[in-house]
N, C-alpha and C positions, 0 to 999 in steps of 0.2 A: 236112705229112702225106705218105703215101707217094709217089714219086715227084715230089713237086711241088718245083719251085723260085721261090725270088723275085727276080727282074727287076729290081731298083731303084737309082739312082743318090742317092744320100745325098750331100748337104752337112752337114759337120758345123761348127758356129761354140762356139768356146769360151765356153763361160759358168760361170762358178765352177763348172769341174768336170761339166759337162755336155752331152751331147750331143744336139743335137734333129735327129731324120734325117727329112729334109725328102725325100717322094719327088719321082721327077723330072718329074710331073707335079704343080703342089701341089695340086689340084682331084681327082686319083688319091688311094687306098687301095686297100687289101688287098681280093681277091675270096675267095671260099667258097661253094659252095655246099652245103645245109642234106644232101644224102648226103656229100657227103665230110665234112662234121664228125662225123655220126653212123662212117663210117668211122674216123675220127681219133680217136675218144672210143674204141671196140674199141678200138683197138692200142695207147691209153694204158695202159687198163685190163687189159688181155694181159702187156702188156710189166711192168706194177708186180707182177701176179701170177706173172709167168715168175719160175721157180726159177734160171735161170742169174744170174750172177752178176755178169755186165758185161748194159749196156743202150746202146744206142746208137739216135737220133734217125733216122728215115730224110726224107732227102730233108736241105730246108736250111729251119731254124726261123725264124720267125715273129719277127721283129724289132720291140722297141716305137717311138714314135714318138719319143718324150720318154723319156732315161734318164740316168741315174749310179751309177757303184759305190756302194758304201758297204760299210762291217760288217755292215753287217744292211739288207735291201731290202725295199721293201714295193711292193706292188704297185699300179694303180691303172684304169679302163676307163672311160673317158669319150666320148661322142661327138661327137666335134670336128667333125667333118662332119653337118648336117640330115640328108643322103637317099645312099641307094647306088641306081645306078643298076642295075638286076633285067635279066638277060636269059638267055632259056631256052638251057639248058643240052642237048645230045645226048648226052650220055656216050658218044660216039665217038673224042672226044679232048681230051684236058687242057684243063679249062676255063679261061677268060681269066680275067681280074681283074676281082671290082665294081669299077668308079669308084668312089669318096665324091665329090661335088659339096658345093658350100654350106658356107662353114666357118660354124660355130657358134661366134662370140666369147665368147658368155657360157659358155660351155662350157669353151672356150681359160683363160676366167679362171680355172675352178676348175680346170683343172690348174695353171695357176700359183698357184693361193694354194696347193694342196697342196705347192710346189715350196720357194713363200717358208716355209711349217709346217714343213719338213723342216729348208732352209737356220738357223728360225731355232733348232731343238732343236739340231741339232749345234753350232751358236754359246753355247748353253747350259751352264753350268757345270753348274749342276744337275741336270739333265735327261740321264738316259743320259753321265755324263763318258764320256771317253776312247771312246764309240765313234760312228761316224758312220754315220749313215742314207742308203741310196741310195734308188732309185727306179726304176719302168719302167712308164710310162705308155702304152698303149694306143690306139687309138679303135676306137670300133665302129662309127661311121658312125651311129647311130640305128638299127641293125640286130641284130635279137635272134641270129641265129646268129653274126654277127663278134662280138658282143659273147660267147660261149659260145667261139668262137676264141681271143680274146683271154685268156680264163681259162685253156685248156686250154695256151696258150703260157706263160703265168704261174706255171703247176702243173709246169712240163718242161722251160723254158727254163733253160740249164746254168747253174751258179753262180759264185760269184768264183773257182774254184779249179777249172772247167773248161773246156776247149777247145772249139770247135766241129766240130773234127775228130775228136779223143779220145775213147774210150767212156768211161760214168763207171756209177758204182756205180747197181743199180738201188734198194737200200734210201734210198738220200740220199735227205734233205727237198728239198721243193720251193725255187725259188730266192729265192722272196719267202715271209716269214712273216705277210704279212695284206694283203689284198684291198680297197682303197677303191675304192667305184662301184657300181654303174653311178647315172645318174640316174635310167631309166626305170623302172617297176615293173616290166616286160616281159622287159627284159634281166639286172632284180638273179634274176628267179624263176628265169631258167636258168642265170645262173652262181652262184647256191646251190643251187639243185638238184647243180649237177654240181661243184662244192669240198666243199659237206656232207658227205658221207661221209667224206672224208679230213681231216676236222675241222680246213677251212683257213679260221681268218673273213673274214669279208666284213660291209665296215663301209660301210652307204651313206651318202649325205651328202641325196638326194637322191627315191627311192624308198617312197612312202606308203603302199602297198598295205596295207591290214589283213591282207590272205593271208599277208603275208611272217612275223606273228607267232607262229604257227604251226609251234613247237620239234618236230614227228615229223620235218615237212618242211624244215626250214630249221636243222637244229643247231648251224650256226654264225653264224649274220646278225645280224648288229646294224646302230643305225642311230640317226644321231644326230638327225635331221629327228620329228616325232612320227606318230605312226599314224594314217593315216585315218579310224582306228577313233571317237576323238577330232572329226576333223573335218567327218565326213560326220554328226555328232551334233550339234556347233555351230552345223553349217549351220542344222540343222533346228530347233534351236532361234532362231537370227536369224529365219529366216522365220516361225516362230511370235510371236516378241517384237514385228516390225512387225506384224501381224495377216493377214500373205499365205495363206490358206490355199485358195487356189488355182495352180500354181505348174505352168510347163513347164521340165521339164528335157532337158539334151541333154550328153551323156558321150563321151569317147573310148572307141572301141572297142579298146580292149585292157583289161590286169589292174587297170592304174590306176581309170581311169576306168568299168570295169564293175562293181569292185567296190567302190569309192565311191558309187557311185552307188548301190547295190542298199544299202547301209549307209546312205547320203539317205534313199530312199524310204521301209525301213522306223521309220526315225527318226519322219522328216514323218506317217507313220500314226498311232503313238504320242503325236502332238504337235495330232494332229487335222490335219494339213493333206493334202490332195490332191494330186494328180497330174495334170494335165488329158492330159500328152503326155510319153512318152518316145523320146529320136531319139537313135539312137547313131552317131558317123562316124568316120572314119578319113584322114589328109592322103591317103593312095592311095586313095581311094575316087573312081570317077568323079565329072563335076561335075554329072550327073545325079541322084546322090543326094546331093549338096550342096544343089541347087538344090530336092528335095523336100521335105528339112529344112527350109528357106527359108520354104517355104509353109507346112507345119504352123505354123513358128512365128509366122507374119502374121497367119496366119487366128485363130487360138488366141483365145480369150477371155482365158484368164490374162496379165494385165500385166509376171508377174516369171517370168522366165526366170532359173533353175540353171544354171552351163555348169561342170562337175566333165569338165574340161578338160584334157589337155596345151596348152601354147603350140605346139608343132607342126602340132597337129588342129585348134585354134581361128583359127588365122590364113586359112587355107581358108576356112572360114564366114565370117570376118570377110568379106570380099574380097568374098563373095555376095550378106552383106547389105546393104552399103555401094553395091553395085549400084543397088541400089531404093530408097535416100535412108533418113533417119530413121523406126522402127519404132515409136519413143514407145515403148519395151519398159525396164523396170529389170532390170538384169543384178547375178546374185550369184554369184560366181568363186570357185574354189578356187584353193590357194597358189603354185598352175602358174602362174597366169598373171597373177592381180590383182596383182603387181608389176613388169608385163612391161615393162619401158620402148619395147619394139620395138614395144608396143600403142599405149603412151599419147603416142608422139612421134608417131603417123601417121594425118596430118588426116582423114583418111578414116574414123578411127572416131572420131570424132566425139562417135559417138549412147552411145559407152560410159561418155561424163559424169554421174555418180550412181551409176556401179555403186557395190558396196560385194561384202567378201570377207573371209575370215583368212587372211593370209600369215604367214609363219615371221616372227618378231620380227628385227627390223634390229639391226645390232650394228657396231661399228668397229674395222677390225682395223689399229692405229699399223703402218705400216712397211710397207702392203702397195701402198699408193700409189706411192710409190718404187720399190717392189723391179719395177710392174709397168713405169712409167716407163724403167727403166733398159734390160727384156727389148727395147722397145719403139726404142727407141734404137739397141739392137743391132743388131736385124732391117732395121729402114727407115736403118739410117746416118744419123740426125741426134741432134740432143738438145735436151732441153726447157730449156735454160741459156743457149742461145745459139753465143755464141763463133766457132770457125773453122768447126764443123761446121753442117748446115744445122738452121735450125730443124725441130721438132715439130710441125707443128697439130693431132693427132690425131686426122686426118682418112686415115692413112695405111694405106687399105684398099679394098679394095672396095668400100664405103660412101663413100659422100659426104658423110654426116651424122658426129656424133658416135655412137661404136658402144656396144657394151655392153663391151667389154674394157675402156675409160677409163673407164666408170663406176661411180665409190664412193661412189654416194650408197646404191644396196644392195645390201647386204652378206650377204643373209638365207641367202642359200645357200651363198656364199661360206664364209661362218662356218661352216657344220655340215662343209665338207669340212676346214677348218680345225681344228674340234673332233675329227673323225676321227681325225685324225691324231695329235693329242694322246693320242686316246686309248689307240691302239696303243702310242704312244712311253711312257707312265705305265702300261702292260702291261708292256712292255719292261723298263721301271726298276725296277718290284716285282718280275719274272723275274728280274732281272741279279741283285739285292741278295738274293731268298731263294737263286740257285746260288752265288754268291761264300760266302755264311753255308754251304752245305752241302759244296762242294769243296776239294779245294786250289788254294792259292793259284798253282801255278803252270802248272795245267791251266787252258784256254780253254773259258769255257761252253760247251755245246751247244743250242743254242735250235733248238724246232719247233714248230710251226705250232698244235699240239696244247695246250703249254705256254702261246701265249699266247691261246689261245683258255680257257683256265681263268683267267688273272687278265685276260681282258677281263671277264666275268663278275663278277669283284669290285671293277674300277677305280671308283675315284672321287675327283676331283680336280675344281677349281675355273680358269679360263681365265682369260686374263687382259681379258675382258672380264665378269665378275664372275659368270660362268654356272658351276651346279654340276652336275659330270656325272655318273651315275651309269647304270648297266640295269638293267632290271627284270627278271623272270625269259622273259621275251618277246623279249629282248633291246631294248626299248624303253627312251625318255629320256620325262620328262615333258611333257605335251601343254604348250605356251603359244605361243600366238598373239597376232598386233596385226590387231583388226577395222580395215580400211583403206576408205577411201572414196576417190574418184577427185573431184577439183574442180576445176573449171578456174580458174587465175588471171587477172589484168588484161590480160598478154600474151595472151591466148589458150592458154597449154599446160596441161594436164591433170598436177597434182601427185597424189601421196599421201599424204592424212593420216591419222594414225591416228587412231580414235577411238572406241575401245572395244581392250578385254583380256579373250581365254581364258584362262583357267587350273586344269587339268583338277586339278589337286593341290587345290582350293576346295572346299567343299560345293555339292553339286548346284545351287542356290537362289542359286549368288554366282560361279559360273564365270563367267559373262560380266557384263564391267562398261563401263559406257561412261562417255567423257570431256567435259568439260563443250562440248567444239567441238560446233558446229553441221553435220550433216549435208547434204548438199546431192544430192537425187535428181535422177532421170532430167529433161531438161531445165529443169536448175536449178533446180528447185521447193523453197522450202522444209519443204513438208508430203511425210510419205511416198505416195505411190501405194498406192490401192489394188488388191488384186486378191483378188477373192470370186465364188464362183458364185452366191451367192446372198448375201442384203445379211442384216447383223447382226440376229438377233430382241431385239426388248426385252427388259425386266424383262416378266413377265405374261403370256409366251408360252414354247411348247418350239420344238423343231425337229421337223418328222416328213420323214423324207426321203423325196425323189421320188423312186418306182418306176423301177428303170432306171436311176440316176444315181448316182455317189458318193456318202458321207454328206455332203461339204462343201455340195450342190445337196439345199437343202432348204426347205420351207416353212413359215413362222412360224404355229403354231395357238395362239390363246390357250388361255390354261388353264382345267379346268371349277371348277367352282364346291365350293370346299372344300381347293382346291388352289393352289401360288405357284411362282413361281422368280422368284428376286431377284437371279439374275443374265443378265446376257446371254448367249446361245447359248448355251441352256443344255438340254442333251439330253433333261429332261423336269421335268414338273411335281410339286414333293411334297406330299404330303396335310400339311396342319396337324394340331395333335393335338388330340384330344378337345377340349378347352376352347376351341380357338380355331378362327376361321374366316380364310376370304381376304375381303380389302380388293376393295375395285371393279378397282382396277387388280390383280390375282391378285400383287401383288408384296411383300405382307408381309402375315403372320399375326397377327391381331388379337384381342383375346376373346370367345369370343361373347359377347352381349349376355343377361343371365340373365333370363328374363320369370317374373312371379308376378304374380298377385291382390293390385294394390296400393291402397291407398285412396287415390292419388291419380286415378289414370286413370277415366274415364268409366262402364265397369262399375261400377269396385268402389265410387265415387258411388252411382252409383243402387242398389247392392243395400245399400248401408249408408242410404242416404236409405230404403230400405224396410220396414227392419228395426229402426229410428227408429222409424219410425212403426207399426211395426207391435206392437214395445214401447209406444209412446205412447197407441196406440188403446187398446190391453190394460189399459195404467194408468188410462183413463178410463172403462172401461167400469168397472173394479174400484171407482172412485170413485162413477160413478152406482150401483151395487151397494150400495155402501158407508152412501150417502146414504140409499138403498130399501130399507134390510135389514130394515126390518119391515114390508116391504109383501108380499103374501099370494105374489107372481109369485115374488121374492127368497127368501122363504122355501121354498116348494114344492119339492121332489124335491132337500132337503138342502143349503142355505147355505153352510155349510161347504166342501165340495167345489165348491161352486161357485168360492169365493175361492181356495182350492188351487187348482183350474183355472186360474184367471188369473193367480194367481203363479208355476204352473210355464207358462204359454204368454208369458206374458215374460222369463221366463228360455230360451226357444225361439227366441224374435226375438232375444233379446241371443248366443247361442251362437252362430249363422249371422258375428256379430263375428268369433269367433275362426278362419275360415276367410280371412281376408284380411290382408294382409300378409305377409314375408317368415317362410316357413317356419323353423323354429326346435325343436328337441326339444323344450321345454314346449309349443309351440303343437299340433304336432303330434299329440302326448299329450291333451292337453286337448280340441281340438276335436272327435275322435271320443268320447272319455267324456264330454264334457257333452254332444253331442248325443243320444247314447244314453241316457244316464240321464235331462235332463229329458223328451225324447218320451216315455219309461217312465212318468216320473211324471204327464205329461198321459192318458196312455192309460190308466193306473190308477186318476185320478180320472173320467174318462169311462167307463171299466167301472165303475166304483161307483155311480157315475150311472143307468147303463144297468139295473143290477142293482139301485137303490133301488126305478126307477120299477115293477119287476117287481115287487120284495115287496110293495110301497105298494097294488099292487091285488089282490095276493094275499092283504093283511091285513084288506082289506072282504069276506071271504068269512065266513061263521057258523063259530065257534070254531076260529078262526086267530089265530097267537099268532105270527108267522115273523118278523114285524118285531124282534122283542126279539132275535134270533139273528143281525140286521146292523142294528143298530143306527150310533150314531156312531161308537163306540169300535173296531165291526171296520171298518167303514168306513176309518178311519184307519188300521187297523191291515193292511186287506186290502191299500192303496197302500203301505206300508212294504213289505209283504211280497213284492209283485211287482218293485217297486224294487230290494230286496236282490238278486234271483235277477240282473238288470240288474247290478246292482254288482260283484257274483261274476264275473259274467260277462267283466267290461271289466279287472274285477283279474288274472282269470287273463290277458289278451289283452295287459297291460301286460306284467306278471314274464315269461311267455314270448317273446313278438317283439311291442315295442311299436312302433307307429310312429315314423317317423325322418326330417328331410327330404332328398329325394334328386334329385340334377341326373340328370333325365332329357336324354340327347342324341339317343334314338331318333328320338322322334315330330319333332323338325325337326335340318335339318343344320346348317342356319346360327345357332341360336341354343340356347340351356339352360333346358329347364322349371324352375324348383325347384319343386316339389309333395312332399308327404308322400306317402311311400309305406305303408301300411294295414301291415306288417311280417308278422301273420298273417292270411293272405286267411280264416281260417276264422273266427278272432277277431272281423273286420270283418263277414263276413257273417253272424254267430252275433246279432251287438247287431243289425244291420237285420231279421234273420230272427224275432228275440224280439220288436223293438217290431211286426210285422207279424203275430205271430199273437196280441198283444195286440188289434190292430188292427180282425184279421178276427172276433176274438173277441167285443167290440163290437158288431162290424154284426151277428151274427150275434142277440145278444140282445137290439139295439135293433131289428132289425128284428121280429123274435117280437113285442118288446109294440109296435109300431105300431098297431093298432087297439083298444086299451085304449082304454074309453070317458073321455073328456076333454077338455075347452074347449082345453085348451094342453096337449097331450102332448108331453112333451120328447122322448122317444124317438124321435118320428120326424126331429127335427132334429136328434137323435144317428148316426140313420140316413143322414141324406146328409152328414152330416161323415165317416163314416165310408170312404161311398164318392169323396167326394172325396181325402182320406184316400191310400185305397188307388187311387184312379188313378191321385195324383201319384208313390208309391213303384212302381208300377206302371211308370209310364210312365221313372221315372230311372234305373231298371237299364241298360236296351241305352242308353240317354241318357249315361251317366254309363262303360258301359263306350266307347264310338265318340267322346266328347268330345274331343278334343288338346287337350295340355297346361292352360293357365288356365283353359279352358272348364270343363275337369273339376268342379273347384271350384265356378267360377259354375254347374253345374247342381245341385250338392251342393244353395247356398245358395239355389237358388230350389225344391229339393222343398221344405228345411225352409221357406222362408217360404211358401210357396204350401199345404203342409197345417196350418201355423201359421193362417195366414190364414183356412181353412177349420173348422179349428174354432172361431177366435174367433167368425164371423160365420154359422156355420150354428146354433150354442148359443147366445149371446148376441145376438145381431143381433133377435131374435124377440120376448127380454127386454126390450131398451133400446126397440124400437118402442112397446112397453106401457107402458115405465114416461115416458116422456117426452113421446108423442103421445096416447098411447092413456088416461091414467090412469082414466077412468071404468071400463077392464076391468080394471084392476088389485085386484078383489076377490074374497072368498075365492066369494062368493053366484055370478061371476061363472066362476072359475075350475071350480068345481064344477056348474056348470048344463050340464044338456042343451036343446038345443035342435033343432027337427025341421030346421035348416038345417045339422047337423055333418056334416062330412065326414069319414069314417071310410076310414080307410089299411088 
């Protein structure tokens, strides 16, 4: 940038063709600060827009760390350094240099597998022939504006064919045609922010942000690692699949980890689980808000803690928590860190045995062992072979332990900066092959940045670790994860097993599959841990959530009566249908139970034991009748109708039958017309009756003749004819809406009347309303001749049949309408047998006393005699 220069003492050491400039402090890097980038980012942008025609760098450029020529360069920004050391800046005068401190070996690896990817394409026959691939690798220190530095040097840094002293064309392509890195999400968002416009891609290896996929802002980023988007869903679903549905999480405070986590939470919502605690931190964060993190999470009720993580920002916490011994807490990690080995080799965490996580799927990359072997060799002057030179232990660092640069056991990241690179390179080869098809053969492509950002977009190609690569229009690769658990083995140290697979390309219902290994949670327990605010409801209960509280903090209500849930936590209770009801336990729908007037049950016993006998009585009376029918009592006030009396008042007892048992359309049909018709017919021979005993004394009066005018024949003929009107009546009631039987569910919830329903209420009250003004018609005549002079006046014991009669129809109306369900019925059967009853024994009761006890009054001398001891009505 303007006026700046860089200070540095480089050692450069041969290695096939490449230079690594080692500053002369190695713990030193590049300083910046975030005004002079924004300064620097201007005069890029000035100077590509200036119309003049030469361009020239001011000051002295930005030197990568790691580079080599080649035909075609790609670029790459890595933070090999953990941390830059920050110090405020005066703008008075030229500021100093950040330090980088802390190298990052796992970091160092993946500039070197992007090195050994490059080395092995140009070794390639097939693979881009005849041209060679260089390189110019970066660091950012972990730091978002060196890392925006880094770009801007990448984007301006002169090319094979320019000087550092020379001006060069200001229209030329940049020096690199595509962009590997950064890891962070922090640092990919600025240097796509600031390459996108000039359609320069940028292909991370490392960076998960669901932000990044996001084509307005990012139109050239691709990325071979899969999207958050993906992860922070998976999560939510593992924590739902073990039943955690109270859950603390804690996130790095930057792009990564905020907006992971906000794609958690709303997952986890969706998923039914809660949130008890969100705690966001940062490795620069004092250790004050380290240490309140700390607390939240001790105190917290929820057992499983989220950590959607950098390994930067978590190793801080670690350190805190390990202060205060084991937390008894299950930990669920994202892909930052649950393969950390700088976690799982350091006894201190101990407590982190049982986590479980999705990490990038491990892969094996042949030849990368070696090729690091060899770097390794170079650097420390020994070899892993032996010989003259000094041995290897590869312990040859900073570390005292085995580091993560000699470790290939994984690969997971490794591999996607690996894939990177391929993938530009199989950009490249489909570039090379359609300009060779379009120019001549003896002109030299032109390749820019532009071109292979259009067939990175349509690359697809297979690695040689059997993975098939393709973007999506997000510039995304397909989600697939290995769910990893942490176990400790016999020695003591905490391995990685896999044991379970993502795989977003599945139907929703079969993304996540787990392996038959056995998991092993938070201090080695074979059962998962749980973690609930409130404990599971049974079958037969809902949830209603406590006021003030999340939905997960709820309270188990059983369910009411008519209602089920058959499953656990289950948000509310559902009504059965019509026919059925809930079980005791409210956990399955069963049918109601149908109730009618059966002749099994105790009722409908004793109303048919009544009705029995009350036919039987009627048959015996008709027998001593039968026996007597020339005796003067039997004969008096017309015989005849006498017996039609007692054959229609046992066909009255027998009818009250057809009201019991299961309702059925003939029954239904039947029991209202026969009880209509025979009461008719009883009531027609008791007005005959009533109306005999009138003429009878009207025909002892001087030249009266009125007997011959209702003789037997109209007699007979008078009951026909009141009958018919009866008959008509129940005809029309049938043809228009006859009765039908119908499962009443009103009158009870829990159970089904079957009762006939009357079909036309006017029909039903027409037949009650005719045998009732036959009824009142009756008393009205029997009572008239009550004081007819006579030993035995029937009339008057027509008269209180009649009123008995008419109390019992009296009193069944509000009886018969207030009854529920079966009772309905049983009050039908006890009017008909209780006014049955009353005629039998208010008309005949009187007779049989006479003809069985009495018989000396049974004559005609006897019947016709006054005597000054009558009682006259």
């Amino acid at each position: 940038y303007p006026g700046d220069t860089i200070n540095t003492r480089t050692t450069s050491h041969s290695l096939r063709g490449s230079v690594w400039a080692v500053p002369a402090s190695y713990e030193a890097g590049m300083a910046l600060s975030t005004g002079v980038v924004l300064r620097l980012l201007v005069v890029v942008i000035r100077g590509m827009a200036a119309p003049a025609p030469i361009c020239s760098l001011l000051g002295q450029p930005a030197l990568p760390l790691l580079s080599a020529e080649g035909d075609i360069n790609i670029g790459a920004v890595f933070p090999l350094h953990r941390n830059a050391l920050f110090k405020v800046h005066s703008f008075t005068s030229r500021p100093e240099k950040t330090p980088c401190i802390s190298i990052n070996q796992r970091e160092f690896q993946f500039a070197q597998t992007l090195i050994f990817a490059l080395e092995e394409i140009n070794n390639s026959s097939d693979l881009l022939p005849g041209l060679s691939l260089g390189y110019q690798v970066y660091d950012s220190c972990s730091y978002a504006p060196l890392a925006i530095h880094s770009a801007l040097a990448l984007m301006n840094s002169p090319g094979p064919e320019d000087s550092l002293g020379n001006p060069s064309s200001c229209s030329r392509s940049p020096a690199v045609l595509g962009i590997v890195g950064e890891s962070s999400s922090t640092s990919t968002i600025g240097i796509s922010s600031l390459v996108g416009p000039f359609n320069i891609p940028v292909i991370s290896h490392f960076a998960t942000c669901a932000c990044l996929s996001n084509k307005k802002k990012f139109p050239s980023f691709f990325r071979t690692i899969p999207s958050d988007f993906y992860q922070s869903r998976a999560l939510a679903k593992l924590v739902k699949h073990f039943g955690w549905n109270w859950v603390g999480v804690v996130n790095s405070n930057n792009d990564y980890g905020n907006n992971g986590m906000a794609t958690f939470v709303e997952a986890a919502w969706h998923e039914g689980v809660c949130v008890e605690y969100q705690e966001s931190i940062h490795r620069t964060d004092p250790r004050e808000k380290l240490l309140d993190v700390v607390k939240v999470i001790r105190r917290a009720t929820a057992r499983v803690v989220v950590l959607f993580m950098g390994l930067g920002d978590i190793i801080p916490l670690m350190n805190e928590m390990a202060l205060e011994g084991d937390p008894g807490l299950q930990w669920v990690g994202s892909e930052s860190w649950i393969t950390a080995r700088l976690l799982a080799e350091n006894k201190a965490y101990g407590f982190l045995r049982g986590a479980v996580g999705f990490a990038i799927r491990n892969a094996r990359l042949d030849g990368l062992e070696g090729f690091l072997d060899k770097f390794w060799e170079t650097v420390f002057q020994c070899s892993f072979e032996g010989g003259s030179s000094t041995l290897c232990t590869g312990t040859e660092s900073l570390a005292k332990l085995k580091n993560q640069y000699t470790d290939m056991s994984e690969l997971r990241i490794p591999n996607k900066v690996y894939t990177a690179v391929y993938a530009i390179a199989h950009a490249l080869h489909n570039l090379l092959t359609d300009l060779k098809n379009d120019t001549d053969s003896g002109k030299r492509p032109v390749y820019t940045p532009q071109q292979v950002l259009q067939y990175l977009k349509e690359v697809r190609f297979r690695v040689k670790t059997g993975e098939e690569i393709w973007f999506d229009d997000n510039g995304d690769v397909v989600a697939c994860y290995d769910l990893v658990n942490w176990q400790q083995e016999e020695d003591g140290t905490l391995q990685f097993h896999v044991v379970g697979l993502y795989d977003s390309s599945m139907p929703p219902e079969q993304r996540i599959t787990f392996n038959k290994g056995k998991l092993v949670w938070v201090g080695g327990q074979a059962e998962a841990p749980a973690s609930v605010c409130s404990a599971s409801c049974p079958t037969g209960t809902r949830k209603a959530v406590q006021k003030g509280k999340p939905v997960c903090c709820y309270d188990c209500v059983p369910c009411a009566e008519g209602e089920i849930s058959n499953i656990t936590d289950s948000n509310g209770c559902y009504r059965c249908d019509l026919e059925y009801w809930s079980n005791e336990k409210r956990d399955l729908c069963v049918l109601k139970p149908v109730e009618f007037l059966s002749y099994e049950e105790m009722m409908g016993i004793v109303l048919v034991f009544f009705s029995l006998l009350g036919s039987g009585v009627t048959t015996l009376v008709a027998v001593v009748f039968s026996i007597h029918k020339d005796t003067p009592i039997v004969r008096a006030n017309n015989s005849e109708l006498s017996f039609l009396l007692l054959f229609f008042l046992t066909l009255c007892f027998l009818c009250s039958l057809t009201f019991i048992g299961r309702p059925s359309e003939w029954s239904c049909s039947l029991r209202h017309t026969a009880f209509g018709i025979t009461f008719v017919l009883c009531m027609s021979c008791v007005l005959g009756k009533t109306i005999v005993v009138l003429m009878a004394f009207r025909a002892t009066l001087p030249a009266s003749n009125i007997m011959k005018w209702f003789g037997p024949p109209q007699q007979r003929l008078s009951v026909l004819a009141f009958t018919l009107i009866q008959v008509l009546i129940c005809v029309l009631w049938l043809t228009v809406s006859p009765p039908f039987p119908y499962k009443n569910m009103k009158t009870y919830k829990e159970k089904v009347i079957l009762e006939c329903d009357v079909g036309s209420a006017i029909g039903f009250w027409a037949v009650l309303g005719y045998i009732g003004l036959l009824a009142l018609l009756c008393f009205v005549l029997a009572f008239l001749a009550r004081k007819l002079p006579d030993n035995f006046n029937e009339a008057k014991f027509i008269t209180f049949s009649m009123l008995i009669f008419c109390a019992v129809w009296i009193t069944f109306i509000p009886a018969y309408v207030s009854s529920p369900g079966k009772f309905t019925v049983a009050v039908e059967i006890f009017a008909i047998l209780a006014s049955s009853f009353g005629l039998l024994f208010c008309i005949f009761a009187p007779k049989c006393f006479i003809i069985l006890l009495r018989p000396e009054q049974n004559t005609k001398k006897h019947m016709m005699g006054k005597t000054s001891n009558d009682t006259r009505y």
